[in-house]
C-alpha positions, 0 to 999 in steps of 0.5 A: 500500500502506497504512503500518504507521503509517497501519493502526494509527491507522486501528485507533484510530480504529476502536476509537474509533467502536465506543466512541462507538457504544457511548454514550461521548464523543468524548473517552473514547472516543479515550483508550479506544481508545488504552488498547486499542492500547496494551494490544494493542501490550504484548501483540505486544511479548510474543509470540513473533516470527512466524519462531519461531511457526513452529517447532513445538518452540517452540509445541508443548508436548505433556505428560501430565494429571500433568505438566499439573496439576503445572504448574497443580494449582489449576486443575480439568484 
């Protein structure tokens, strides 16, 4: 069974052939894929952890068109 270590840095590494492959050196194209894991790796860390997305209190947030645009009137519901 593969290591969480060794999956992400086998995602990197990844992320980094799809960036050479897209025309950028070897170089930028390891610190790119490093900047988009570590923008996913914030993104994980912000979320909610897996047992609570599970509870459908917690990700359920059902509301009328009043209510929704009273949380966001800018936007055009």
């Amino acid at each position: 069974m593969t290591s969480p270590k060794q999956l992400r840095a086998d995602y990197v590494a990844h992320i980094a052939k799809m960036f050479a492959l897209a025309g950028d050196s070897p170089e930028k194209a390891g610190a790119e894929a490093q900047t988009a894991m570590n923008f996913e790796t914030t993104l994980a860390n912000a979320s909610m952890p897996r047992a609570q997305m599970r509870d459908p209190h917690a990700v359920w947030h059902k509301m009328t068109l009043p209510q929704l645009e009273g949380l966001a009137p800018a936007f055009p519901w």
